[in-house]
Structure formats: C-alpha cells, structure tokens
Residue, then its C-alpha position, 0 to 999 in steps of 0.5 A: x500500500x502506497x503512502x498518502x501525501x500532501x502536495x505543496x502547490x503554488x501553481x508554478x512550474x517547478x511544482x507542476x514538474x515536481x508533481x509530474x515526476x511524483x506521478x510517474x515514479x507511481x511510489x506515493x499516492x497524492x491525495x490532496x493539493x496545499x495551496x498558501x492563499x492570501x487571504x485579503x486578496x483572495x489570490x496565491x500568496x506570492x504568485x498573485x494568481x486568482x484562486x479561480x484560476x488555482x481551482x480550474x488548475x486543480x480541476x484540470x488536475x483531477x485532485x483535491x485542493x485545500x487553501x490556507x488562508x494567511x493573514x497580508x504578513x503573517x508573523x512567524x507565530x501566525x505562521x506556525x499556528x495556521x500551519x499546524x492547524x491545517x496539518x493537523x487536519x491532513x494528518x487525520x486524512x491518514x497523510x504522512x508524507x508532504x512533497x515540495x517542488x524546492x531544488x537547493x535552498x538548504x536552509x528551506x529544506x532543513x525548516x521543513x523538515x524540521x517541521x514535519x518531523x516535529x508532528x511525525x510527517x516526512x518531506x519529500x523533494x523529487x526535484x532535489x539537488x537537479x540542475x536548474x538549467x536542465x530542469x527548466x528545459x526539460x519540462x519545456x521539452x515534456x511540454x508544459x507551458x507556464x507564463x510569469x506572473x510576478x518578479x523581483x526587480x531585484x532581479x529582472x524587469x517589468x518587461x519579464x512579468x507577463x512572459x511565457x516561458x520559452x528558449x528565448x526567456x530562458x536565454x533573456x535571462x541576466x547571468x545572476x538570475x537562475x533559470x528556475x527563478x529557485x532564489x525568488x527571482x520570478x514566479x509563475x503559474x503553468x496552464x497546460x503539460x502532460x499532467x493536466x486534462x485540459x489547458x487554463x484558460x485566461x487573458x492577460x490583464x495589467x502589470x501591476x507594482x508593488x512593495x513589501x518592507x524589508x526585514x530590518x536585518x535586511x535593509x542595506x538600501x535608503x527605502x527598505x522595500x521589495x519592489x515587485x512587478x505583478x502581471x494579472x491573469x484573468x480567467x476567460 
C-alpha cells in the first residue's frame, strides 16, 4: 500500500514538474493539493494568481485542493499556528508524507523538515539537488507551458512579468538570475503539460507594482522595500 501525501502547490512550474515526476515514479499516492492563499486578496500568496484560476488548475488536475488562508504578513507565530492547524487536519486524512517542488535552498529544506518531523510527517523533494538549467528545459521539452506572473526587480524587469516561458526567456535571462527563478527571482503559474486534462484558460490583464518592507536585518538600501512587478491573469 502506497503512502498518502500532501502536495505543496503554488501553481508554478517547478511544482507542476515536481508533481509530474511524483506521478510517474507511481511510489506515493497524492491525495490532496496545499495551496498558501492570501487571504485579503483572495489570490496565491506570492504568485498573485486568482484562486479561480488555482481551482480550474486543480480541476484540470483531477485532485483535491485545500487553501490556507494567511493573514497580508503573517508573523512567524501566525505562521506556525495556521500551519499546524491545517496539518493537523491532513494528518487525520491518514497523510504522512508532504512533497515540495524546492531544488537547493538548504536552509528551506532543513525548516521543513524540521517541521514535519516535529508532528511525525516526512518531506519529500523529487526535484532535489537537479540542475536548474536542465530542469527548466526539460519540462519545456515534456511540454508544459507556464507564463510569469510576478518578479523581483531585484532581479529582472517589468518587461519579464507577463512572459511565457520559452528558449528565448530562458536565454533573456541576466547571468545572476537562475533559470528556475529557485532564489525568488520570478514566479509563475503553468496552464497546460502532460499532467493536466485540459489547458487554463485566461487573458492577460495589467502589470501591476508593488512593495513589501524589508526585514530590518535586511535593509542595506535608503527605502527598505521589495519592489515587485505583478502581471494579472484573468480567467476567460
């Protein structure tokens, strides 16, 4: 019998390849989708994306979604007590496994481990340690296709936000940005491949900006912001 997991869903493209190999490998049984949703926007926390856009995902998926909903900037207490709430309730689903689409953040790793081990769940990373370069091509080559819907511009430029991921993206890219955006140079949100029954339909509507103050410890410049570029997607 196959062990039950939770799959940590952010509708980019590392967790749609991260699923696809899950899917394949064929050693776990994914029962549910876990989506971190901002709760006053009602959209993907990072990702921007509508949850009505995550639901057609799930849909097209053929799985369960459960949505937690997180305060604008939750504290590392509201974190934790929301998380461990909702983990509570998949564990009585009788999940023992969580499965992440990370590649080499260490320090991301060992906190979720840490986490999960601390109520008696395992992580599990099935994109772990892969080259990014390779990763990004190879799921363009099983044909999925994904489009950015928010970056840094720590990083890149309004101009990537609203992009299709492609060869020429991936070759546009400045040499300090990583192919998979791992470091959260850019996020996105994948509308079709081999995983889903049917292509998200969408439009694309206005880039938008935003800031978010800089953790004091991390303010070296005079304003103290992340500044991101948001392009919308609006479900057709």
């Amino acid at each position: 019998m196959k062990p039950k997991a939770v799959f940590n869903w952010s509708s980019g493209k590392d967790s749609a390849l991260a699923l696809y190999k899950i899917l394949q490998e064929n050693r776990i049984e994914v029962s549910t989708l876990l989506t971190s949703i901002n709760q006053e926007f009602q959209r993907i926390s990072m990702h921007g994306v509508p949850i009505s856009l995550l639901e057609k995902q799930a849909e097209s998926l053929g799985l369960p979604l459960i949505k937690m909903e997180l305060p604008k900037e939750p504290s590392m207490e509201e974190y934790r007590e929301i998380m461990n709430t909702t983990m509570s309730q998949i564990q009585e689903m009788g999940i023992t496994q969580s499965v992440f689409g990370d590649i080499f953040l260490e320090d991301l790793r060992k906190y979720r481990e840490d986490q999960l081990n601390s109520i008696g769940m395992e992580a599990v990373f099935p994109l772990w340690k892969l080259n990014t370069t390779d990763l990004i091509h190879e799921f363009l080559d099983l044909g999925f296709k994904t489009i950015v819907t928010c970056v840094n511009e720590t990083y890149l430029d309004k101009s990537f936000a609203g992009r299709i991921i492609d060869k020429d993206f991936i070759r546009d890219l400045p040499e300090n940005v990583d192919p998979c955006g791992e470091n959260g140079e850019f996020h996105t949100f994948s509308f079709d491949g081999p995983i889903f029954k049917e292509a998200i339909s969408f439009e694309i509507g206005e880039t938008v900006k935003k800031t978010y103050p800089k953790p004091k410890s991390d303010s070296e410049d005079e304003n103290g912001e992340y500044v991101f570029w948001f392009c919308d997607l609006i479900p057709k």
